[in-house]
N, C-alpha and C positions, 0 to 999 in steps of 0.2 A: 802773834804767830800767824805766818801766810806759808800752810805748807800745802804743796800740789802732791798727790797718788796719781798715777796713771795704772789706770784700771785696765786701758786697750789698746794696743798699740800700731796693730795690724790694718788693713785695709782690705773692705771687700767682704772677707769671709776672715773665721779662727783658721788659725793653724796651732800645732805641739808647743809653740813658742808666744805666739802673739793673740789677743783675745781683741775682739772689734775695739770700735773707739769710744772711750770713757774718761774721762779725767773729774776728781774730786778737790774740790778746792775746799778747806781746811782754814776760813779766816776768823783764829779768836773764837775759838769754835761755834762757828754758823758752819754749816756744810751745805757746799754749793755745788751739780753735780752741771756737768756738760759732755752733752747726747749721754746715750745709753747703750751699748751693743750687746749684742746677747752675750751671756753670761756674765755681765758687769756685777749684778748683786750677789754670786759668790766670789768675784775679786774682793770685792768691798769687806765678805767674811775673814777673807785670809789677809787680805793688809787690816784687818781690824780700823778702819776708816770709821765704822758707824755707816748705819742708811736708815734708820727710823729715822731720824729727828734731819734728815735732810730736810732742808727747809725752800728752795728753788733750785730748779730743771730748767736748763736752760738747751733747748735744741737748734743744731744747726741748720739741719735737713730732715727731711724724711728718709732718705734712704736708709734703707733693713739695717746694714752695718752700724747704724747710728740711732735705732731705735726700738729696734724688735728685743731688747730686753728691759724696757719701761712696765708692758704690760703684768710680766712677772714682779719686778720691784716694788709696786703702784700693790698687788695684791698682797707679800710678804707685808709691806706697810699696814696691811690691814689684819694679818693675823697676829702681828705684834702688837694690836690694841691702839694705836695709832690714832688722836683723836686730833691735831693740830690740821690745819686749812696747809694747801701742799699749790702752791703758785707754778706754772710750767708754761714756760716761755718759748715761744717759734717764730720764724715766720708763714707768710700765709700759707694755708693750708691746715694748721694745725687742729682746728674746731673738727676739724673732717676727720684725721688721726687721732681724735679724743674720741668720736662716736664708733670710730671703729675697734677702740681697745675695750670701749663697754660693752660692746658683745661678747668678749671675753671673760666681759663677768664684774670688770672695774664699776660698775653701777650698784654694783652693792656691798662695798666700802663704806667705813663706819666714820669718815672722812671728808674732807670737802676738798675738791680738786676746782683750783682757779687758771683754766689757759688763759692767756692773753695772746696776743699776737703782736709782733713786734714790726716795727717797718726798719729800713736804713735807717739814722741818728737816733730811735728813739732810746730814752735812758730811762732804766728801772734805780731809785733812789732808795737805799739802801741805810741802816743806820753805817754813819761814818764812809760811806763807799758810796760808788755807784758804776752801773754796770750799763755799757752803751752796745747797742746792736749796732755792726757795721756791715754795706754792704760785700755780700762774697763775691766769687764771678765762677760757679758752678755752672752744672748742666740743668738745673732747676731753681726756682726763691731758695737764695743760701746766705746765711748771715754769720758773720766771724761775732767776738763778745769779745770788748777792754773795758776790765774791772779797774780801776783807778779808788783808790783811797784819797781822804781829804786832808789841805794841809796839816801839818803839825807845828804847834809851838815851836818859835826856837831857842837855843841853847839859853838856860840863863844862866848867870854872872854871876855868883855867890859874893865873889870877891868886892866886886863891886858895886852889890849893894848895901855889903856889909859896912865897905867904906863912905856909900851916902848916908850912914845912919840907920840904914834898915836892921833891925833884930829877927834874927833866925826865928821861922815860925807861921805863923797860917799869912803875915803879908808875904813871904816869899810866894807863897801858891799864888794868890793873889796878883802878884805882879806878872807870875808866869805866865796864869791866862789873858795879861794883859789889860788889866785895870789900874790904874794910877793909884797911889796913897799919900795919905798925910802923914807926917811924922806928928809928934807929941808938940815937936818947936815950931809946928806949922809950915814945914816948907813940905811941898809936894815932890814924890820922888814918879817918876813916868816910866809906866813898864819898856818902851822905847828904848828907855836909856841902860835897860839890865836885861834883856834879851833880845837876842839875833833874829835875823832875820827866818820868816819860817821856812818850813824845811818838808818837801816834798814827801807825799804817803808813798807808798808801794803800787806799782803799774803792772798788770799782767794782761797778754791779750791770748786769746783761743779761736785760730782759724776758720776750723773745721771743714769741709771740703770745700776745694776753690785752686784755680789759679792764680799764682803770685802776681796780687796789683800795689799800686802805689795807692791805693784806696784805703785799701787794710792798714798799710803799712806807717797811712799817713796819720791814721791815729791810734796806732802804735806808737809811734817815733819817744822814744827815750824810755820805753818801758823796761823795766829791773829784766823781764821775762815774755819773751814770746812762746808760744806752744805752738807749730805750724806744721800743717799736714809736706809731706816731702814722698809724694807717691811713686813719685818716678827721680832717675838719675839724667843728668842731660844729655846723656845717649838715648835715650826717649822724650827727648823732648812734642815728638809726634806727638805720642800717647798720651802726655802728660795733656796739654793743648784739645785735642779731638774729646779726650775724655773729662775734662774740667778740673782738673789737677796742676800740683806743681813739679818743680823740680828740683831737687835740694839745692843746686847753683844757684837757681832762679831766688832758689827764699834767701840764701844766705847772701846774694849781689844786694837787696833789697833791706837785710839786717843792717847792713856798713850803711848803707845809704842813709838810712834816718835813726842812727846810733843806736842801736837796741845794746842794750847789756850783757845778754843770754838767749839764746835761741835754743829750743829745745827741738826736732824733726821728729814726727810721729805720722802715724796712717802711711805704714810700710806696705806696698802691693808685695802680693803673694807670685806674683813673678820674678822677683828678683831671688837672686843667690846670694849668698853672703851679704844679706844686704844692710848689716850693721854696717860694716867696713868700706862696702862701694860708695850708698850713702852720705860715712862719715867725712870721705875723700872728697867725694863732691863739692859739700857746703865747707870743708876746708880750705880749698882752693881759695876762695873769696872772704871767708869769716872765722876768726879765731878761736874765740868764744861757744863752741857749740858743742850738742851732745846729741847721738842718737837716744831714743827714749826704748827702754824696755819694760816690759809687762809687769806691777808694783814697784816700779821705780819711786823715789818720793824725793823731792829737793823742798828745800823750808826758803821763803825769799826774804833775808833780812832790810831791814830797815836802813834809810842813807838819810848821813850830817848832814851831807851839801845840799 
């Protein structure tokens, strides 16, 4: 299971509709949170996501929309008994945003809180995954995250091993992860010969504030799912540009370009009007595939043969 909750959707400030920026990723149940905006940990209540056992925090930026509800989160962890080590990932700056949420009181947490800081390429390794900092191109150090799973076996051949001799049973396993066997009459059967070729894990990537680059974008390229901030519509492209943002054309010209699967637009500014719809029009124009994102929206990303 790789299911994403979007906890916030908005940009800047709440509104009646939209809650800062949050998204929960849900893989095989690890829970992986990215930023935090205020009030994400009762999103988290009402999509019933879980947030004790989150296990890494991953942050974009500092800015408030993206972080001023960690401090809360970070202490709920701690009246829930919460005894497991809580890993929380940035870039620079963060050590400085650690010391200032412990005047809040996070220092006395029954817990052990590990920031690390991230730079561009570096990769947190992960059991089965692993999660790569990319750089953003905000108004400050901004880092996008592509989660990438590792390959998978491919398909095996029942049929065909059946017909080299193989007897149903613990060599089937055996050959599927790819270890060679002997039969009884001594001839060798080669896992080669009764399974495919492997077969790609599941790709997702998470913008978080930035301008649409081919930086992001470049390793992204073929992921199942993007999550990409779309702040403005290309009638603001000013805006989007002066203020470190994108545009939903801009992200979805950029989806086509290096094949993404799904693009999902979220970090809606509170200046727009109907901004499901203008939005959705926007990144239309140039990409098929897309969805504005809404507040506890949840898509699950399955698994691909090829």
């Amino acid at each position: 299971m790789l299911k994403i909750t979007f906890l916030g959707t908005g940009g800047a400030l709440p509104s009646k509709e939209r809650n800062p920026a949050g998204v929960m990723v849900n893989r095989e149940g690890e829970l992986l949170l990215f930023d935090c905006g205020e009030g994400s940990q009762r999103q988290m209540m009402i999509a019933k996501t879980g947030l004790v056992k989150i296990s890494a925090i991953f942050l974009s930026h500092y800015h408030g929309d993206h972080i001023l509800g960690l401090p809360g989160l970070l202490q709920t962890m701690g009246f829930f008994d919460r005894t497991e080590k809580l890993e929380i990932y940035g870039p620079d700056g963060l050590f400085e945003v650690m010391e200032a949420f412990e005047k809040l009181g996070t220092h006395k947490l029954q817990y052990l809180i590990i920031p690390k800081v991230l730079a561009p390429g570096d990769i947190v390794q992960k059991n089965g995954y692993t999660v790569k900092a990319v750089r953003a191109d905000h108004d400050r150090p901004a880092l996008g995250y592509v989660l990438e799973e590792e390959k998978r076996p491919g398909r095996f051949n029942r049929e065909k091993a059946i017909e080299l001799g193989v007897e149903p049973g613990p060599a089937f396993a055996k050959l599927h992860r790819g270890e060679d066997i002997t039969l009884k009459n001594g001839i060798v059967v080669y896992s080669k010969d009764v399974v495919g070729p492997m077969r790609p894990g599941r790709k997702i990537s998470y913008s978080g504030d930035t301008r649409e680059t081919d930086v992001f974008f470049y390793e992204s390229e073929g992921a199942d799912l993007v999550i990409h901030e779309a702040t403005f519509t290309s009638d603001m492209a000013e805006n989007a540009y002066e203020y470190g943002h994108s545009t939903a054309k801009g992200v979805a010209k950029m989806a086509k370009k290096y094949n993404i699967r799904k693009l999902v637009l979220t970090h809606l500014s509170p200046r727009l009007t109907d901004e499901d719809e203008r939005v959705y029009e926007d990144a239309a124009s140039e990409f098929e595939n897309v969805l504005v994102a809404e507040d506890l929206m949840e898509l699950e990303v399955e698994l691909r043969d090829e």
